[in-house]
C-alpha positions, -999 to +999 in steps of 0.1 A: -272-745-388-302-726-393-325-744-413-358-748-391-345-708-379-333-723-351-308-690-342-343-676-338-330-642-359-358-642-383-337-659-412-330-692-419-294-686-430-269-702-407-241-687-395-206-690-381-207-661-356-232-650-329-262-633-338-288-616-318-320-636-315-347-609-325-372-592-304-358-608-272-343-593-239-347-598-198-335-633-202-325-651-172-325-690-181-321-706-217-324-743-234-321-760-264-334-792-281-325-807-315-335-783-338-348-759-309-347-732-282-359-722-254-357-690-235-373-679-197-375-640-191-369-621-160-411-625-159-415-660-158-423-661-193-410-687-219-404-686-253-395-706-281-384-708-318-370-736-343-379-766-351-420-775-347-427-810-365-439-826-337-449-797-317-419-791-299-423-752-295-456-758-274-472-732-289-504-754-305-490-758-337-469-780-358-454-750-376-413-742-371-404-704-362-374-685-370-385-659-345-390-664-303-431-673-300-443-676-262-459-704-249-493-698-232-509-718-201-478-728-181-481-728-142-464-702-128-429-706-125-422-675-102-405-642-104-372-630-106-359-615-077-325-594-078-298-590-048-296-555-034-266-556-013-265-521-002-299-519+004-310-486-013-340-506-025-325-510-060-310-548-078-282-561-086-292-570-125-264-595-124-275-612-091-309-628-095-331-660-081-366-672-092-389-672-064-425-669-055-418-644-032-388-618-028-360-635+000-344-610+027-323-590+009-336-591-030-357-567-043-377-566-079-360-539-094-329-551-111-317-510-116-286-507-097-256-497-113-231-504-079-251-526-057-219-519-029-229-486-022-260-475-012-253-436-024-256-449-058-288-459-077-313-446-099-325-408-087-296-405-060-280-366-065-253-369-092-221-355-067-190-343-087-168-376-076-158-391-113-191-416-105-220-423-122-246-414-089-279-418-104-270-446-129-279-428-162-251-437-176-229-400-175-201-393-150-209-361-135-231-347-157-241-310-150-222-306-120-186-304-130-170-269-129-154-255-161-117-245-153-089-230-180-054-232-187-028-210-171+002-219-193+023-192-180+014-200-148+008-162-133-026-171-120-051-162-148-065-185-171-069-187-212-105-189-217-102-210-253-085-234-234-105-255-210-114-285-188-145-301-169-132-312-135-142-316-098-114-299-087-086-275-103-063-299-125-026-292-124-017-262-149-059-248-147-075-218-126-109-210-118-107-181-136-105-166-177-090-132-176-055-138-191-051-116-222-016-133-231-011-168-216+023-167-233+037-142-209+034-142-174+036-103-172+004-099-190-026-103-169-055-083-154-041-058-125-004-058-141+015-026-145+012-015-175+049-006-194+050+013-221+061-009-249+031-016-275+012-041-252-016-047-234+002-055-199-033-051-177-061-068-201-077-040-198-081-041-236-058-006-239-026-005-249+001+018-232-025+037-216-014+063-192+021+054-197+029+071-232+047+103-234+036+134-252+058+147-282+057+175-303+062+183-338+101+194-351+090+202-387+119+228-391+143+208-370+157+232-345+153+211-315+118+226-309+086+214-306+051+227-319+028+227-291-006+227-311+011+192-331+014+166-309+015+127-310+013+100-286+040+073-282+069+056-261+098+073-275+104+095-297+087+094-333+110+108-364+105+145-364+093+150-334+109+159-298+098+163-263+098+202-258+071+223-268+085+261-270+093+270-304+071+302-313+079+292-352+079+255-365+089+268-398+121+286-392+151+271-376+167+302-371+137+311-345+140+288-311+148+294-275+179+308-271+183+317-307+199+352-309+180+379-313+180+400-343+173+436-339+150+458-360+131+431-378+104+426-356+104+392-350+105+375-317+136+354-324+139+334-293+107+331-285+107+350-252+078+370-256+092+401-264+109+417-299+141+430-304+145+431-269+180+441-256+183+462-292+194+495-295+165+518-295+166+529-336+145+560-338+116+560-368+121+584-392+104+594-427+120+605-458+105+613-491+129+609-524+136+631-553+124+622-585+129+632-620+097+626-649+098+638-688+069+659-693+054+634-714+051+608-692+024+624-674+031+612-637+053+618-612+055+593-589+075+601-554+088+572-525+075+579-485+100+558-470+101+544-430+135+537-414+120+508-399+087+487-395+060+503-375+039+483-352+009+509-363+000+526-392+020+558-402-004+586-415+008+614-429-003+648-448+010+663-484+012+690-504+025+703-533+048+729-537+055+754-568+091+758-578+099+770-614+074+746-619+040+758-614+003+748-611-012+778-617-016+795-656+011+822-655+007+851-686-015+826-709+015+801-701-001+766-692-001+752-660+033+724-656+016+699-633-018+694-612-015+707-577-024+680-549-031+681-511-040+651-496-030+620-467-010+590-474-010+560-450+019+535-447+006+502-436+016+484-400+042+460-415+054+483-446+083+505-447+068+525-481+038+541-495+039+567-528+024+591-539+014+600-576+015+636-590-001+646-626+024+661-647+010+683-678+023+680-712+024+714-730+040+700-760+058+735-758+099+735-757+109+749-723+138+746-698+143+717-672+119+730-643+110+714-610+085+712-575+085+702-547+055+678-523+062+686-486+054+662-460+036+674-427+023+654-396-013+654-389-028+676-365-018+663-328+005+634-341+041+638-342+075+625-357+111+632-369+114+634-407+152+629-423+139+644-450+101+660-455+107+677-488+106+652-521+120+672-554+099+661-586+122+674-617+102+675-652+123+674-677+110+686-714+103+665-744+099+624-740+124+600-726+152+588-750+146+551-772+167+524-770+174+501-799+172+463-794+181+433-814+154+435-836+160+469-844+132+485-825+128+510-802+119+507-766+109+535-740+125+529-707+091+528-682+110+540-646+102+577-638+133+577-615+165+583-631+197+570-609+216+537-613+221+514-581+254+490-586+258+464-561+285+437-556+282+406-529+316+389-522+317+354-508+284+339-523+278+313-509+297+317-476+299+302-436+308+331-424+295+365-434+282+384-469+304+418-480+282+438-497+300+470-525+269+495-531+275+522-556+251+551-567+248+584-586+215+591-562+228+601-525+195+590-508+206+565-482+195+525-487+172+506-471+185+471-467+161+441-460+163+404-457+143+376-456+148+337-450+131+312-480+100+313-461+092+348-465+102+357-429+119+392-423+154+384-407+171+419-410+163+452-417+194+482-420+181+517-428+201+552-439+234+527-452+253+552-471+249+546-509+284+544-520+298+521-490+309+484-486+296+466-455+294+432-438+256+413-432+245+375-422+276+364-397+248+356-373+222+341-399+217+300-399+224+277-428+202+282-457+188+307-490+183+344-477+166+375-500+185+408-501+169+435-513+185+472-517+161+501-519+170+531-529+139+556-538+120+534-565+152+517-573+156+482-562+179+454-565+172+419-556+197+395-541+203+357-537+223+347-502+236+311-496+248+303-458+263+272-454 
């Protein structure tokens, strides 16, 4: 009931439950009348609210309140005094008397929070106990210590993991450095394994432990030491040696066999064609035959094998029944030449190109000769230092082809170079049939699919059959077969 705003909550609505009378706290003693209350605070003040018709409230007036009003001119009733037990000089808000003066043991202050132990009252140093020292209302505020879980239990913490506590909890360590609280391997100061993993924390993975390997791109079982990689085992294509001296040739490696006369260093020793029979270098110059109306004569200087250096040598034509000189008002047959020719380190050929004059006058096959000569304090064995240049008379013959035209055959060197190679492919070794009208000797070279000379045969008789390749690895060789400005080129299959 509510009606004179006797529940003093600034409405005059009734209700069934408690509600809080407004504006109104520190009250130690309360009353009621009919239709009002009555309230004392911790001051000695009084204060009503309700019901006013005959002046109940004591205020002066005759007029009801729904809100506490204080009543004015009362003696004084005496002050409220609180028990302090502990006596830190700080009440016991739940233990008070009313008295004119504070009794032994009660003090005016009614702020203790634990009024059995003097350690604890407003402004005492908050200790790290699970107790609120200083009565603010917080349990060990600001001096807790933070500590964090060690789920693996190998003595380093997980710092996004953590607890405020006085002391370490079961399962927590002081400190945060765990990298991996999953694994009680991983932590700071562990020893690092090679396996993908930061054992130590240290924010590196596999550091110091990985192994160096080296690339395999031919895959002989020998690494490239300028292409390396980093890693725990072996990657695919690589391997943990470093001596190959040719990454693109499987047939070059340590302790591959060395092949003489090609100038390679096969097993990667160091040296070339060491252990090889010692083949001499000698020089030939080939025979050639021109028509007179082709104009040039075009001879083959020929080495028997690859020179380290540059081969230099002299020339000079020779008159035979040809001549270069007007004989009886009869025209010169060809331009006489004197001159050098240099064979590059790394070739085994170099020409040299005569002019041949076209009398347009019928005459007999006639010929000359270019002789070779070595420089002046250089020397050298020549096989053969005298080329033969035959001019025949008239033009060279036409050929008819499908469309009924004619052709002139270009090559100034008249000979024919048959070849035969049995057992193409093969596992074991190539047999090679030469046949030729021209008796120079051949010149045999071979190369693996990379460019890289393998084998080189010089002076092989021309009409001959001989064996090649039963030391050559698995893959597509080039043969070629020189003979003068002839040349045949030849596919080889190892398997």
């Amino acid at each position: 009931w509510n009606y004179h705003g006797q529940l003093g909550d600034g409405t005059n609505t009734s209700s069934n439950v408690p509600v809080q009378v407004s504006n109104l706290s520190g009250v130690l003693a309360v009353g009621s009348g009919r239709n009002h209350s009555l309230a004392m605070k911790n001051d000695g003040a009084v204060w009503t609210w309700g019901e006013n018709g005959v002046g109940q409230l004591g205020d002066g007036t005759l007029e009801s309140s729904n809100v506490p009003v204080q009543l004015t001119g009362l003696c004084q009733l005496g002050s409220i005094f609180y028990a302090d037990n502990d006596a830190d000089g700080y009440g016991d808000p739940n233990n008070s008397i009313q008295a004119t003066t504070p009794p032994p043991g009660y003090v005016a202050d009614n702020t203790d929070c634990n009024d059995a132990a003097a350690s604890v009252h407003p402004g005492a140093t908050e200790v790290c106990n699970g107790v609120d020292d200083n009565c603010d209302g917080l349990i060990d505020e600001g001096v807790t210590t933070i500590y964090y879980r060690d789920a693996d239990g190998d003595g380093y913490g997980n710092a996004t993991v953590t607890t405020q506590a006085c002391s370490v909890p079961a399962g927590y360590v002081s400190n945060n450095s765990d990298c991996n609280d999953a694994i009680a391997s991983i932590h700071p100061g562990a020893t690092e394994v090679c396996n993908g993993i930061d054992d130590d924390c240290d924010g590196l993975i596999d550091d110091g432990v990985t192994t160096t390997y080296y690339r395999d791109a031919d895959a002989d079982g020998y690494g490239n030491a300028t292409v390396t990689t980093q890693a725990c085992t072996a990657p695919s294509g690589y391997i943990g040696n470093n001596t190959d001296c040719n990454d693109n040739n499987n047939a070059i490696h340590p302790g591959a066999t060395e092949i003489c006369a090609n100038g390679i260093d096969d097993n990667c020793n160091g040296q070339i064609d060491e252990n090889c029979p010692v083949i001499p270098l000698t020089i030939s110059i080939n025979d050639v035959s021109v028509y007179e109306s082709q104009g040039i004569a075009t001879l083959t200087v020929s080495l028997s094998k690859i020179s380290a250096q540059a081969i230099k040598l002299n020339y000079q034509t020779v008159d035979g029944t040809a001549s270069s000189r007007v004989v009886r008002k009869t025209l010169a047959d060809y331009v006489a030449a004197k001159g050098s020719i240099t064979i590059a380190a790394g070739s085994l050929t170099g020409t040299i190109s005569i002019t041949v004059i076209n009398d347009g006058q019928a005459e007999s096959t006639e010929y000359f000769d270019v002789q070779l000569s070595f420089p002046k304090g250089t020397t050298g064995t020549f096989t053969k230092s005298r080329g033969r240049t035959t001019i025949l008379d008239g033009t060279p013959p036409t050929v008819g082809n499908k469309a009924g035209k004619t052709i002139r055959p270009e090559i100034t060197v008249i000979q024919e170079l048959k070849t035969r190679v049995l057992s193409n492919p093969t596992s074991y070794y190539f047999t090679i049939n030469t046949e030729s009208s021209n008796h120079q000797p051949l010149i045999v070279r071979v190369s693996d699919e990379h460019g890289r000379l393998i084998e080189i045969r010089n002076n092989v008789p021309p009409n001959s059959t001989w064996r090649i390749g039963n030391n050559y690895g698995n893959g597509f060789y080039i043969m070629e077969i020189i003979q003068g400005d002839a040349r045949k080129t030849i596919k080889l299959l190892k398997l």
